[in-house]
mmCIF file of the N, C-alpha and C atoms, coordinates in Angstrom:
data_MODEL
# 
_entry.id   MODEL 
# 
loop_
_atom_site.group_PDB 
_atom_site.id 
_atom_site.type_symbol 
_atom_site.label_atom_id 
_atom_site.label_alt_id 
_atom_site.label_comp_id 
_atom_site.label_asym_id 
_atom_site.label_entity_id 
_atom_site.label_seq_id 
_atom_site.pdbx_PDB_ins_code 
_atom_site.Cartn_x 
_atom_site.Cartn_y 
_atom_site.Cartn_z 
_atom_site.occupancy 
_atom_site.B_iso_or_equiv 
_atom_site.pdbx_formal_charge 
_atom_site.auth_seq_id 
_atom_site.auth_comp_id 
_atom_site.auth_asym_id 
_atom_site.auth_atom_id 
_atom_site.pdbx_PDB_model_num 
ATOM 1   N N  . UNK A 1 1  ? 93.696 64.879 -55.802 1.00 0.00 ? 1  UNK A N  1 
ATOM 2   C CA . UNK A 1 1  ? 93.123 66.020 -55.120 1.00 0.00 ? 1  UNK A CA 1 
ATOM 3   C C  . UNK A 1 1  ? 93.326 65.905 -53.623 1.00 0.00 ? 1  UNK A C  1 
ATOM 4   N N  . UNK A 1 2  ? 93.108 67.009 -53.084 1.00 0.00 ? 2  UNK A N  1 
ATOM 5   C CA . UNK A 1 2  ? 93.517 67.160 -51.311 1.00 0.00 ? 2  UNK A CA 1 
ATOM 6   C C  . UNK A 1 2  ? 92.068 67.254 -51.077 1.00 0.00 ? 2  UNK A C  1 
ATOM 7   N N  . UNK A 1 3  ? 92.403 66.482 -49.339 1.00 0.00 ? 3  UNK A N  1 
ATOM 8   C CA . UNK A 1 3  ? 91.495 66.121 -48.535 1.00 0.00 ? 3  UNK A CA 1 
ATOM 9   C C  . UNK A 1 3  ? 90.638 67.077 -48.349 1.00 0.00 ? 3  UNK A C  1 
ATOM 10  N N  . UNK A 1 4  ? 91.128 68.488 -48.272 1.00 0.00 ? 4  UNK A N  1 
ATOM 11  C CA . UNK A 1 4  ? 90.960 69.767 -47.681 1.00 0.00 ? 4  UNK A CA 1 
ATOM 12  C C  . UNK A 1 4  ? 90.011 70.519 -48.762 1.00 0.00 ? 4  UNK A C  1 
ATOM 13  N N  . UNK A 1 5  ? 89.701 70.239 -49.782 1.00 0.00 ? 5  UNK A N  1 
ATOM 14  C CA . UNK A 1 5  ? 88.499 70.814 -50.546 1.00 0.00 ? 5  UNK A CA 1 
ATOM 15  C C  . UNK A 1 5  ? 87.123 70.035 -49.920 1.00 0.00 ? 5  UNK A C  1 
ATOM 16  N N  . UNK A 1 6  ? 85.891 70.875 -49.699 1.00 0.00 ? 6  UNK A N  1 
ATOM 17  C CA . UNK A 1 6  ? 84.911 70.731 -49.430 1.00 0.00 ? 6  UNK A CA 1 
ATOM 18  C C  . UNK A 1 6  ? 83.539 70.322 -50.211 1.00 0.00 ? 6  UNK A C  1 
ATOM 19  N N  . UNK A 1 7  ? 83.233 69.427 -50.858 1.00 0.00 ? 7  UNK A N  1 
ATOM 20  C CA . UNK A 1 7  ? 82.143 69.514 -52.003 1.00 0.00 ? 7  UNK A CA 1 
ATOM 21  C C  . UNK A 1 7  ? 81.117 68.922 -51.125 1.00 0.00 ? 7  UNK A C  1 
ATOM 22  N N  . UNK A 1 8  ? 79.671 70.026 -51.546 1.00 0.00 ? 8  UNK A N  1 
ATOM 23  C CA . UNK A 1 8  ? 78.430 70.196 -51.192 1.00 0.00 ? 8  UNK A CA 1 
ATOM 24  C C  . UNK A 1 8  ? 77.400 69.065 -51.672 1.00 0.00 ? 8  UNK A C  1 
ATOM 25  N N  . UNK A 1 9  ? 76.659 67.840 -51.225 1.00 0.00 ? 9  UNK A N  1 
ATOM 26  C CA . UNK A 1 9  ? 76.112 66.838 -52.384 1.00 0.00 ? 9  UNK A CA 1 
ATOM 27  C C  . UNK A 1 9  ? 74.884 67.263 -51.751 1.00 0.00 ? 9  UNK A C  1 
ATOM 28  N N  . UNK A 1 10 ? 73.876 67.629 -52.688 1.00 0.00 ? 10 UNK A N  1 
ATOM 29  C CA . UNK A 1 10 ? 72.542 67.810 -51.926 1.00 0.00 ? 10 UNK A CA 1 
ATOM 30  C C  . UNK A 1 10 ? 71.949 66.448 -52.466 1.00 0.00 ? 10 UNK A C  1 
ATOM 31  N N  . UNK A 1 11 ? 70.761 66.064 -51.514 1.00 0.00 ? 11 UNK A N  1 
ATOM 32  C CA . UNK A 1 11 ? 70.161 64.625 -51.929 1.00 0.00 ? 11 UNK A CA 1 
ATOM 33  C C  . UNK A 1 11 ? 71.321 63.482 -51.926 1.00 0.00 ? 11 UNK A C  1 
ATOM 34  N N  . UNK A 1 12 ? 72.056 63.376 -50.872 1.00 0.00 ? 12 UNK A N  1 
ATOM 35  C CA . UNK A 1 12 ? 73.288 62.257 -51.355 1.00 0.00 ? 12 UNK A CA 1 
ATOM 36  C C  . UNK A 1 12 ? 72.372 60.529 -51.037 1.00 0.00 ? 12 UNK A C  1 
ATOM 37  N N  . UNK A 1 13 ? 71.359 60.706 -50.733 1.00 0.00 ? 13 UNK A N  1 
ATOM 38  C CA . UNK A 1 13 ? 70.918 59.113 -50.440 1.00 0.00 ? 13 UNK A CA 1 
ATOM 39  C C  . UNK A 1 13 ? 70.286 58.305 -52.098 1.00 0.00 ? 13 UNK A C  1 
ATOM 40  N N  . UNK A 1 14 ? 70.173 59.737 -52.674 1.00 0.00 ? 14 UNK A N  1 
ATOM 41  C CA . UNK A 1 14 ? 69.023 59.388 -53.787 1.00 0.00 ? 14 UNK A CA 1 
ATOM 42  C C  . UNK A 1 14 ? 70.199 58.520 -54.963 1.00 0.00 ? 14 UNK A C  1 
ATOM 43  N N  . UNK A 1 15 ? 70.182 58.039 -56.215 1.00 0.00 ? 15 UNK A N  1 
ATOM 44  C CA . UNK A 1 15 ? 70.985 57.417 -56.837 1.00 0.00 ? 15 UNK A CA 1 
ATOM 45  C C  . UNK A 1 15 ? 72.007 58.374 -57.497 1.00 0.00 ? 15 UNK A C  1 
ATOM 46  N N  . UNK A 1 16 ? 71.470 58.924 -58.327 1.00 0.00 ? 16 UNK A N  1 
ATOM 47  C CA . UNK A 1 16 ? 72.932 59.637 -58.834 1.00 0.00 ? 16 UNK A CA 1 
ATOM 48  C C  . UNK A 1 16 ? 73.700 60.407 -57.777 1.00 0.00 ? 16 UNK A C  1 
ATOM 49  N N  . UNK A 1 17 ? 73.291 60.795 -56.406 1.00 0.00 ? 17 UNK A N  1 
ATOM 50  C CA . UNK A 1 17 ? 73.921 61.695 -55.912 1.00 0.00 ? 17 UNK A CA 1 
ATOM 51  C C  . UNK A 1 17 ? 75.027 60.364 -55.289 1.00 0.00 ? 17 UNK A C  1 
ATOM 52  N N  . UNK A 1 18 ? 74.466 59.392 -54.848 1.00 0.00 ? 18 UNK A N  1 
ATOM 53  C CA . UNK A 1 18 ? 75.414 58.727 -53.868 1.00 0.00 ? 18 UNK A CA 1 
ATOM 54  C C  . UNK A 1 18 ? 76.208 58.506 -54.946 1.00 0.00 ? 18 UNK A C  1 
ATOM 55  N N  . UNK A 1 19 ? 76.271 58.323 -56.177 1.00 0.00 ? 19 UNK A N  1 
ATOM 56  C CA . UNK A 1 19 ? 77.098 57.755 -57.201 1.00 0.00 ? 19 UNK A CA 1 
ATOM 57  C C  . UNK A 1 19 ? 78.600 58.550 -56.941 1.00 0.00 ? 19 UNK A C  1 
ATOM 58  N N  . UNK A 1 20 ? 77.654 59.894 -57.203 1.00 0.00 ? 20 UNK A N  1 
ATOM 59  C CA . UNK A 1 20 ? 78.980 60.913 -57.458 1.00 0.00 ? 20 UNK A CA 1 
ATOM 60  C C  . UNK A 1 20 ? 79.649 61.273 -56.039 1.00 0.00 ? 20 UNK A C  1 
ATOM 61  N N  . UNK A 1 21 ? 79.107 60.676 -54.987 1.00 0.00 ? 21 UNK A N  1 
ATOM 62  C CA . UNK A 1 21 ? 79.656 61.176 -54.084 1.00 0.00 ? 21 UNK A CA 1 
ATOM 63  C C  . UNK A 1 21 ? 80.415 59.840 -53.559 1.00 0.00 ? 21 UNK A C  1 
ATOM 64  N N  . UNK A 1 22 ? 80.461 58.773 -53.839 1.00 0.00 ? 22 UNK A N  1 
ATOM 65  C CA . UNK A 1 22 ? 81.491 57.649 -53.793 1.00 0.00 ? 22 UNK A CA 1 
ATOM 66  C C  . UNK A 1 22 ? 82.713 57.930 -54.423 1.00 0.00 ? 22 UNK A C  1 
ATOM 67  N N  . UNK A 1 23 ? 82.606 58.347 -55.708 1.00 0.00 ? 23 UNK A N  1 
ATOM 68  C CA . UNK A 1 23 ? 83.261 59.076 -56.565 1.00 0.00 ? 23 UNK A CA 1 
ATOM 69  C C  . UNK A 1 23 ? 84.485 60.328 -55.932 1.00 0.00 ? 23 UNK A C  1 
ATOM 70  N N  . UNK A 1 24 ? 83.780 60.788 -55.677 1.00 0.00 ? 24 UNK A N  1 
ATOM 71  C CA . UNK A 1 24 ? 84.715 62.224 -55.250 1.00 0.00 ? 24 UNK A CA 1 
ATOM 72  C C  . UNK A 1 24 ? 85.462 61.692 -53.994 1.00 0.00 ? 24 UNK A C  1 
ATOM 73  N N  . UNK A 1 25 ? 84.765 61.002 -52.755 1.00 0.00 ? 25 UNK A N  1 
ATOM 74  C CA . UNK A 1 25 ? 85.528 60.253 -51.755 1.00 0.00 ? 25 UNK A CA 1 
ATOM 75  C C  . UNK A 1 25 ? 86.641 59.388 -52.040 1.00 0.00 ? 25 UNK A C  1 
ATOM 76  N N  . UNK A 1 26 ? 86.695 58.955 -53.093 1.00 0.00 ? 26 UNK A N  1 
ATOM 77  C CA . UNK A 1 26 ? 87.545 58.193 -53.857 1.00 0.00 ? 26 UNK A CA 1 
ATOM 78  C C  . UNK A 1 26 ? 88.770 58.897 -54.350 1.00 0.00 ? 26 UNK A C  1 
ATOM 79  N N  . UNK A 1 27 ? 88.229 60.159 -55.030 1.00 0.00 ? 27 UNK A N  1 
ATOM 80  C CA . UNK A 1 27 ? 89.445 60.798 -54.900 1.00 0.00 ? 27 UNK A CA 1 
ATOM 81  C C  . UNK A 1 27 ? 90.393 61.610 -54.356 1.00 0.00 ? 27 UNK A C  1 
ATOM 82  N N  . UNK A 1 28 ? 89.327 61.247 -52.903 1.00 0.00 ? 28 UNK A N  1 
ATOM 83  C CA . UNK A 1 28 ? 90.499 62.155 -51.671 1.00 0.00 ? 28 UNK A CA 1 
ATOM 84  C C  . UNK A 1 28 ? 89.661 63.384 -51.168 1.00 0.00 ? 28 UNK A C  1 
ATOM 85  N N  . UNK A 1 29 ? 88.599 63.495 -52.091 1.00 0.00 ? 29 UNK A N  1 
ATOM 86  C CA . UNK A 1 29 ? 87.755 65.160 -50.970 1.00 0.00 ? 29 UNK A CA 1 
ATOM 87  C C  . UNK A 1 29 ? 86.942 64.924 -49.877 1.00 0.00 ? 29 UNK A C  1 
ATOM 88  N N  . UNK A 1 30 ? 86.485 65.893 -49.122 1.00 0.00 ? 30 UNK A N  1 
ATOM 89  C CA . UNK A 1 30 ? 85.894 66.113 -48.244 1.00 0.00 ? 30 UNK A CA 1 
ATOM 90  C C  . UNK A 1 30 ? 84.360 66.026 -48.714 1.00 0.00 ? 30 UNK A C  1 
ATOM 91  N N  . UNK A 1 31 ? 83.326 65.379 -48.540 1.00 0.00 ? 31 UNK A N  1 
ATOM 92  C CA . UNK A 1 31 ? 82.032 65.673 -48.782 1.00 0.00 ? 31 UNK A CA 1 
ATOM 93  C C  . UNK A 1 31 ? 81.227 65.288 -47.510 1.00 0.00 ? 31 UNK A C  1 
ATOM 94  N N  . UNK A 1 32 ? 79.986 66.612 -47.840 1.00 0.00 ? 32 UNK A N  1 
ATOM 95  C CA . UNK A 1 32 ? 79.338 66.843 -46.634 1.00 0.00 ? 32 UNK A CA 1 
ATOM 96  C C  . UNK A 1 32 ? 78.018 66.599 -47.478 1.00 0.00 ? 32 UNK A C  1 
ATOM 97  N N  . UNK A 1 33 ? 77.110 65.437 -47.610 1.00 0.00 ? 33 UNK A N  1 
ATOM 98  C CA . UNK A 1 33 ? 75.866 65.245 -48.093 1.00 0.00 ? 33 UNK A CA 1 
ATOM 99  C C  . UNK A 1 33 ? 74.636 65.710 -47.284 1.00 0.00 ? 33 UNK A C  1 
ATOM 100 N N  . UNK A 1 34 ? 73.659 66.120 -48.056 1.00 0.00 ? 34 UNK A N  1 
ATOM 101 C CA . UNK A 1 34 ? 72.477 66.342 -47.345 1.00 0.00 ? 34 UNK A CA 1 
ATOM 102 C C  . UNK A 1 34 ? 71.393 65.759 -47.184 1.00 0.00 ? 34 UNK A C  1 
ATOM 103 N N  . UNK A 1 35 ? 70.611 65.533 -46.659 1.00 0.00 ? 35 UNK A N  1 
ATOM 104 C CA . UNK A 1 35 ? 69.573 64.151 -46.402 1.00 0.00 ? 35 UNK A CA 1 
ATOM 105 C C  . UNK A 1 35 ? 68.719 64.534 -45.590 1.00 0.00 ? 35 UNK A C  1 
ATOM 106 N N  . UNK A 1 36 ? 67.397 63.879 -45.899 1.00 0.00 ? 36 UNK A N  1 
ATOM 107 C CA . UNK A 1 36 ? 66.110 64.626 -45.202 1.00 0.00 ? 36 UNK A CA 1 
ATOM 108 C C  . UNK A 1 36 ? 66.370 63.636 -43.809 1.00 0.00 ? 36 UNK A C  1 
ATOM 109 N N  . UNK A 1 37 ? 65.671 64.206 -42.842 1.00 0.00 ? 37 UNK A N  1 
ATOM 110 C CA . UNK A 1 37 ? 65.953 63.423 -40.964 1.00 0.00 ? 37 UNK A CA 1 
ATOM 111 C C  . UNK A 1 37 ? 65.537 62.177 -41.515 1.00 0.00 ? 37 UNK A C  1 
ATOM 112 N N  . UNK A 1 38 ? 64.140 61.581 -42.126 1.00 0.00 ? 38 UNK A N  1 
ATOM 113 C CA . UNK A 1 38 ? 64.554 60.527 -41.539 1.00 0.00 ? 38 UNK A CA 1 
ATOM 114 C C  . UNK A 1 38 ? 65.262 59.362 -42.357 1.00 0.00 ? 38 UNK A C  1 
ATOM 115 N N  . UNK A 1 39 ? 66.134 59.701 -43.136 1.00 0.00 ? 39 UNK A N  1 
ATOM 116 C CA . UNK A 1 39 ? 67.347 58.864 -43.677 1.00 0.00 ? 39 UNK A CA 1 
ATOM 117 C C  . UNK A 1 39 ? 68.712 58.921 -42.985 1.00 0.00 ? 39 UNK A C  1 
ATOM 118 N N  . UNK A 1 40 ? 68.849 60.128 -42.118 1.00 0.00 ? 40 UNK A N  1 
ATOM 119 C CA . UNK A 1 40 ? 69.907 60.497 -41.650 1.00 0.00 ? 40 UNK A CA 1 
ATOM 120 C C  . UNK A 1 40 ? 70.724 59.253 -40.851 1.00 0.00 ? 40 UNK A C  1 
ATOM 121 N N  . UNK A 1 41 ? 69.943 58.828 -40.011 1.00 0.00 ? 41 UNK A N  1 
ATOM 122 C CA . UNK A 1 41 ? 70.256 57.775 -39.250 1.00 0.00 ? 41 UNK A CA 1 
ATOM 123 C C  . UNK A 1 41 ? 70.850 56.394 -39.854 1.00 0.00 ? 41 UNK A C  1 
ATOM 124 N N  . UNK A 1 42 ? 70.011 56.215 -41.299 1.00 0.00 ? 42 UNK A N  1 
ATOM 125 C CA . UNK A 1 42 ? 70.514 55.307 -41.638 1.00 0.00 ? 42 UNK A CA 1 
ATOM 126 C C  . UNK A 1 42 ? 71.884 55.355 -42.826 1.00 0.00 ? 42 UNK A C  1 
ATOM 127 N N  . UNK A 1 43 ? 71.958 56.808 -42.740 1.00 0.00 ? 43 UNK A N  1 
ATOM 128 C CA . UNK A 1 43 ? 73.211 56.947 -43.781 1.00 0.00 ? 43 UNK A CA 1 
ATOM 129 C C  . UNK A 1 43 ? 74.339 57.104 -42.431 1.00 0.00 ? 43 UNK A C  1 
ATOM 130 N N  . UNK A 1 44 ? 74.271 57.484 -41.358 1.00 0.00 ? 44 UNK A N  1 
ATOM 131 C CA . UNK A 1 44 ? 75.359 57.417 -40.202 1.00 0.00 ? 44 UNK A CA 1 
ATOM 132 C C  . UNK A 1 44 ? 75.626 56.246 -39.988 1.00 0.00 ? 44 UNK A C  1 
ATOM 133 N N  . UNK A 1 45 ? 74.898 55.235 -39.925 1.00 0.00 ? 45 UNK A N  1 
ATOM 134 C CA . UNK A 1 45 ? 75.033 53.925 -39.796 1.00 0.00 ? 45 UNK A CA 1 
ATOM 135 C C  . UNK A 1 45 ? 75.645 53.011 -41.188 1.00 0.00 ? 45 UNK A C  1 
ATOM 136 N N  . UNK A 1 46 ? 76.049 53.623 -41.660 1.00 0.00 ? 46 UNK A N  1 
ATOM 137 C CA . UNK A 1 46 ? 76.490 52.301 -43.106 1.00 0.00 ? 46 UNK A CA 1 
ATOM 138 C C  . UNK A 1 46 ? 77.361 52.673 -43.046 1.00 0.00 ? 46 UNK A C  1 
ATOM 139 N N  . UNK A 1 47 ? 78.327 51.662 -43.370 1.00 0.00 ? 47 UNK A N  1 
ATOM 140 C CA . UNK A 1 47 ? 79.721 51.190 -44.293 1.00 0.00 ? 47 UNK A CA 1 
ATOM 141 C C  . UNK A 1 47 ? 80.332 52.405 -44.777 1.00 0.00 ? 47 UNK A C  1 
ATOM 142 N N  . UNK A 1 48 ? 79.816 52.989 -45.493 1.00 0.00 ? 48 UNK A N  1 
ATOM 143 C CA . UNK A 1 48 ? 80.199 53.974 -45.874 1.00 0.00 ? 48 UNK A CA 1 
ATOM 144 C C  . UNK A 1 48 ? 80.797 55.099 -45.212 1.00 0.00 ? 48 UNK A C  1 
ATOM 145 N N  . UNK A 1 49 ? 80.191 55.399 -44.255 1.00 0.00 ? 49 UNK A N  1 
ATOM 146 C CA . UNK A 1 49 ? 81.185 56.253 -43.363 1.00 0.00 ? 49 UNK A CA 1 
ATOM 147 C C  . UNK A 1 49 ? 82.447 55.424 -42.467 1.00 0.00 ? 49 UNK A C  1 
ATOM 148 N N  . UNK A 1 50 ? 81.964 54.764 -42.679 1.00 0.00 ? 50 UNK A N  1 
ATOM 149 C CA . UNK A 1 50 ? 83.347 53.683 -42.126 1.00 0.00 ? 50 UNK A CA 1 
ATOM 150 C C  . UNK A 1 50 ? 84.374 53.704 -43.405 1.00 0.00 ? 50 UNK A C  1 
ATOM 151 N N  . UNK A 1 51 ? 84.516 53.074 -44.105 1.00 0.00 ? 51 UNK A N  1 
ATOM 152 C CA . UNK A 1 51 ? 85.733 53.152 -45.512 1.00 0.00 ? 51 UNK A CA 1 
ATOM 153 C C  . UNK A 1 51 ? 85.886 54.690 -45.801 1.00 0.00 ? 51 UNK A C  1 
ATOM 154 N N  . UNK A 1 52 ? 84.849 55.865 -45.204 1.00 0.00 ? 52 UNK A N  1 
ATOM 155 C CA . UNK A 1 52 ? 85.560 57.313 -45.552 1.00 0.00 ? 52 UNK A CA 1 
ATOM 156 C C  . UNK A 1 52 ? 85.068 58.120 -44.971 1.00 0.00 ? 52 UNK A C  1 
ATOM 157 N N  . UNK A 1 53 ? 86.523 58.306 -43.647 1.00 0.00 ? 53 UNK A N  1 
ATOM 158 C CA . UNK A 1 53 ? 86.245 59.408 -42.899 1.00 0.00 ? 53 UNK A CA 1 
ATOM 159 C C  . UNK A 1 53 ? 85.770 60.320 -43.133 1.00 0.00 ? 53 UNK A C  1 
ATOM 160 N N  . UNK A 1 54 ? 85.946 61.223 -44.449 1.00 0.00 ? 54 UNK A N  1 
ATOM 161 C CA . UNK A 1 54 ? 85.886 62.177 -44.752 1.00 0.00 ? 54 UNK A CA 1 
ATOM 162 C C  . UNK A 1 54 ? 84.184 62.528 -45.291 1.00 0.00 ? 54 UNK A C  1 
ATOM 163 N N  . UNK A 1 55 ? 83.478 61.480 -45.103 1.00 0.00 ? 55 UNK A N  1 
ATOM 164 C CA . UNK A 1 55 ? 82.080 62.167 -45.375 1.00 0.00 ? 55 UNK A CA 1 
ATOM 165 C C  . UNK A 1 55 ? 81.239 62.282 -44.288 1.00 0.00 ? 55 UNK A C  1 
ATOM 166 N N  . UNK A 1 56 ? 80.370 63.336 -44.651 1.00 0.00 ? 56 UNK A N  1 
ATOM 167 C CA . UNK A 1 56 ? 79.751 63.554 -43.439 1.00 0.00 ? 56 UNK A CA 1 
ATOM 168 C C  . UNK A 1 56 ? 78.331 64.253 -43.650 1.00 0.00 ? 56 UNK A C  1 
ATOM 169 N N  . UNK A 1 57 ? 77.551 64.522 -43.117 1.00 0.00 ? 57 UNK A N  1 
ATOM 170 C CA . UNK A 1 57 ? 75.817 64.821 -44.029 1.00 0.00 ? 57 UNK A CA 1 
ATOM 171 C C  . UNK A 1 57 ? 75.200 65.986 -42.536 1.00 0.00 ? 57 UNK A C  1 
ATOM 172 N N  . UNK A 1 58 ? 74.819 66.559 -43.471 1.00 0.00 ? 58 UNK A N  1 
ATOM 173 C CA . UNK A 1 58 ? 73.288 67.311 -42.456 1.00 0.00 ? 58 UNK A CA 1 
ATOM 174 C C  . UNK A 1 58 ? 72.451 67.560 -42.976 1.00 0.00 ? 58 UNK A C  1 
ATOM 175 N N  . UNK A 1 59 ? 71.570 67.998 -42.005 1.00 0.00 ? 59 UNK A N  1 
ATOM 176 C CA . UNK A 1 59 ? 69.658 67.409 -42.756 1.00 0.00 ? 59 UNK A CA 1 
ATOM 177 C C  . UNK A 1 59 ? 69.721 68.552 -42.837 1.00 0.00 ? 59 UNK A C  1 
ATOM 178 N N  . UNK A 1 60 ? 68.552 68.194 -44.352 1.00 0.00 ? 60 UNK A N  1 
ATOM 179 C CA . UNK A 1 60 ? 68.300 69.218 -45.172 1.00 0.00 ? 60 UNK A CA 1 
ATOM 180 C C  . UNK A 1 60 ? 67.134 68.233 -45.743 1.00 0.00 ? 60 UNK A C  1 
ATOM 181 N N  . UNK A 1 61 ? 65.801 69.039 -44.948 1.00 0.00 ? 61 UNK A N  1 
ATOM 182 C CA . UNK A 1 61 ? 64.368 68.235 -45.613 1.00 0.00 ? 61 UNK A CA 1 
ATOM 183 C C  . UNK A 1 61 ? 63.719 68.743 -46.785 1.00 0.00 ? 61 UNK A C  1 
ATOM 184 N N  . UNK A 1 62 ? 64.216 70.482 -46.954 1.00 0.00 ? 62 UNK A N  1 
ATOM 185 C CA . UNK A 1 62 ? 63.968 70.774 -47.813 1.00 0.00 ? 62 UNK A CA 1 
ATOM 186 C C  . UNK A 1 62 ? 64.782 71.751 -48.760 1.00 0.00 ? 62 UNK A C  1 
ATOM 187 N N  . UNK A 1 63 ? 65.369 71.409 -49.656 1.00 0.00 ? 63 UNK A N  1 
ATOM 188 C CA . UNK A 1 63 ? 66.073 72.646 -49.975 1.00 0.00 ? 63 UNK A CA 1 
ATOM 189 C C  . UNK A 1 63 ? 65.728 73.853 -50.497 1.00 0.00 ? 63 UNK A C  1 
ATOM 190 N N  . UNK A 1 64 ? 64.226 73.975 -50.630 1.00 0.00 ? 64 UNK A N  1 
ATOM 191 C CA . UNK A 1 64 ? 63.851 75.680 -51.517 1.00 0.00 ? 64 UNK A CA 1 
ATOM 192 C C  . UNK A 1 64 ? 63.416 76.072 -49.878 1.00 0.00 ? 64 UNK A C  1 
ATOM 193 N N  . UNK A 1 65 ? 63.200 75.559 -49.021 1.00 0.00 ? 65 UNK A N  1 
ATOM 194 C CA . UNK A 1 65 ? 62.869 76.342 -47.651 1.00 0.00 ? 65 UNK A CA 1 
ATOM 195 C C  . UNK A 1 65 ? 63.457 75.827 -46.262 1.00 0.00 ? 65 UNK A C  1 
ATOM 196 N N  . UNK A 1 66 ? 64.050 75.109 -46.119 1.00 0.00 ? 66 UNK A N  1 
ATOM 197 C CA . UNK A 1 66 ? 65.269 74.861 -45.053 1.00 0.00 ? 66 UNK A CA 1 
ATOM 198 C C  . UNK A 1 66 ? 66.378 75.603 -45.341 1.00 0.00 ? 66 UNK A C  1 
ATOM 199 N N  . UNK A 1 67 ? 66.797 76.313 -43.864 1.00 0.00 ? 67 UNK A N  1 
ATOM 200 C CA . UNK A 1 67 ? 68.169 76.675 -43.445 1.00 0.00 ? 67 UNK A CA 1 
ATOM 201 C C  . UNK A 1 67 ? 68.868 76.295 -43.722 1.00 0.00 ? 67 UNK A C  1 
ATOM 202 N N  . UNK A 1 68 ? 70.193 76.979 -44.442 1.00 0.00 ? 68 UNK A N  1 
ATOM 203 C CA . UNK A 1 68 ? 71.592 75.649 -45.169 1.00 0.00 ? 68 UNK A CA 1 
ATOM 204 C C  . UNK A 1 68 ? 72.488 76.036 -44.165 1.00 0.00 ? 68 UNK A C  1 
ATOM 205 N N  . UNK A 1 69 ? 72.107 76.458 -43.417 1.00 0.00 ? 69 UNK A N  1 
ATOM 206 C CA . UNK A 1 69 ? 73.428 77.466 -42.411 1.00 0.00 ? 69 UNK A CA 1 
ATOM 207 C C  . UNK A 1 69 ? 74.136 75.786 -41.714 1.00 0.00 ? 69 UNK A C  1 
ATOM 208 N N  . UNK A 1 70 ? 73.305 74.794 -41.719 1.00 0.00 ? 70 UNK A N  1 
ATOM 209 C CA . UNK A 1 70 ? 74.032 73.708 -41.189 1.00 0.00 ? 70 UNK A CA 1 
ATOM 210 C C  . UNK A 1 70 ? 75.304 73.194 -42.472 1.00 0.00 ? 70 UNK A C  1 
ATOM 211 N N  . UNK A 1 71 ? 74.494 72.923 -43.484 1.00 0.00 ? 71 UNK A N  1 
ATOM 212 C CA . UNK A 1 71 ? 75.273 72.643 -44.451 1.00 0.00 ? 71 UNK A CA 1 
ATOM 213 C C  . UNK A 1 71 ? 76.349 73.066 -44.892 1.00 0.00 ? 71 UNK A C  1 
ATOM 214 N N  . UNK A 1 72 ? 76.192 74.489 -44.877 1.00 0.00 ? 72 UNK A N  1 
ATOM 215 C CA . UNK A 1 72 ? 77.056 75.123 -45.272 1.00 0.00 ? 72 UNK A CA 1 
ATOM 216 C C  . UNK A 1 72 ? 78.235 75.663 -44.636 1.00 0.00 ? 72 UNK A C  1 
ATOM 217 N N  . UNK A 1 73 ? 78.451 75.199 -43.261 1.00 0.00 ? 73 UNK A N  1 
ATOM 218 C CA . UNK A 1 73 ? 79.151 75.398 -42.342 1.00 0.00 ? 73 UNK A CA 1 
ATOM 219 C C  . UNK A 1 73 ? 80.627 75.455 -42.441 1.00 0.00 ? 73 UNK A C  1 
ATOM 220 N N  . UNK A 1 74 ? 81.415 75.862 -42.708 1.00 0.00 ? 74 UNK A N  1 
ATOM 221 C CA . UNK A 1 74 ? 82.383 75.825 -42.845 1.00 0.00 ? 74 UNK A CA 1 
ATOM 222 C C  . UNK A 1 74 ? 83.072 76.154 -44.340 1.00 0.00 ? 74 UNK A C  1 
ATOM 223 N N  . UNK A 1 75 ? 82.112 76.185 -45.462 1.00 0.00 ? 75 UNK A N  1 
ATOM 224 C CA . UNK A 1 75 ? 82.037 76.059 -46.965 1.00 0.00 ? 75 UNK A CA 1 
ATOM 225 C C  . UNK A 1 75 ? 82.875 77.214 -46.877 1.00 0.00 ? 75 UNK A C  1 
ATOM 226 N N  . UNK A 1 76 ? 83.941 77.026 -48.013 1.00 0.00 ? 76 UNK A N  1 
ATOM 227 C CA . UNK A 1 76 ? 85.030 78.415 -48.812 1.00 0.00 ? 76 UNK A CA 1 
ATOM 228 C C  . UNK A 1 76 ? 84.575 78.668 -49.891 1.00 0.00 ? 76 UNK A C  1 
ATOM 229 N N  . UNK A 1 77 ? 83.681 79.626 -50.255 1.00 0.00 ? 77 UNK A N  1 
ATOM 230 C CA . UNK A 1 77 ? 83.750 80.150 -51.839 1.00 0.00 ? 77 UNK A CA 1 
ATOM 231 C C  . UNK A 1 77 ? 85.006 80.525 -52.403 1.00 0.00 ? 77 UNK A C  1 
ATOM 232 N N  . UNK A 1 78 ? 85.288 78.915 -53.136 1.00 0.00 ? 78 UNK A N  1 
ATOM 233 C CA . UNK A 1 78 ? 86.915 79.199 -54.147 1.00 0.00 ? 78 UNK A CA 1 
ATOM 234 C C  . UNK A 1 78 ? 85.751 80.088 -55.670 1.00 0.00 ? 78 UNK A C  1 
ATOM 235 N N  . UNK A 1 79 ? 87.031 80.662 -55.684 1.00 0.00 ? 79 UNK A N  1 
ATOM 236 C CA . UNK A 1 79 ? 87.041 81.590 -57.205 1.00 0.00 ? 79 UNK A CA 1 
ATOM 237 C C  . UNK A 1 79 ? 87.335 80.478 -57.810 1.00 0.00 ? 79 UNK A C  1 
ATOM 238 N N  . UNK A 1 80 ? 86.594 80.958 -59.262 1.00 0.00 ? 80 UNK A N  1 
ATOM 239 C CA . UNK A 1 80 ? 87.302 79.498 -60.210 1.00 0.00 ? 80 UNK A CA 1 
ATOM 240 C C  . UNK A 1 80 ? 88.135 80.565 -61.071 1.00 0.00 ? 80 UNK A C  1 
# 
C-alpha cells in the first residue's frame, strides 16, 4: 500500500487500537491517531514516532462531543 492513504485510529494509546495501528504503519500508510491531552505528550515522545514518520495524533478527549475538525484535517472521503 502507498504512503499517501490516510487512516483515522481513534483511541490509538488504548490496546487494540495501538495494535492495529503498528500494523497499518507497517504497511506503508499514513495514520493520524487520536488521544485524549494528557497522553499526547507521551505518545510524541516514544519510539514510535521515531521508526514511523508517518504517524501522527491529535487530541481528541472526547469523541461524542469534541471537534474532529483537528483530526480530520486533511481526510479524503475515498468511495469504496
Amino acid at each position: 500500500m502507498s504512503s499517501q492513504h490516510l487512516i483515522l485510529v481513534t483511541g490509538v494509546s488504548g490496546f487494540l487500537a495501538s495494535h492495529v495501528t503498528v500494523e497499518l504503519l507497517r504497511k506503508g500508510f499514513r495514520v493520524r491517531g487520536t488521544a485524549r491531552r494528557a497522553r499526547l505528550e507521551s505518545l510524541r515522545a516514544s519510539k514510535l514516532v521515531q521508526m514511523y514518520p508517518n504517524l501522527e495524533f491529535a487530541q481528541l478527549d472526547d469523541i461524542a462531543s469534541s471537534d474532529l475538525t483537528e483530526a480530520l484535517q486533511g481526510y479524503i472521503n475515498y468511495r469504496w
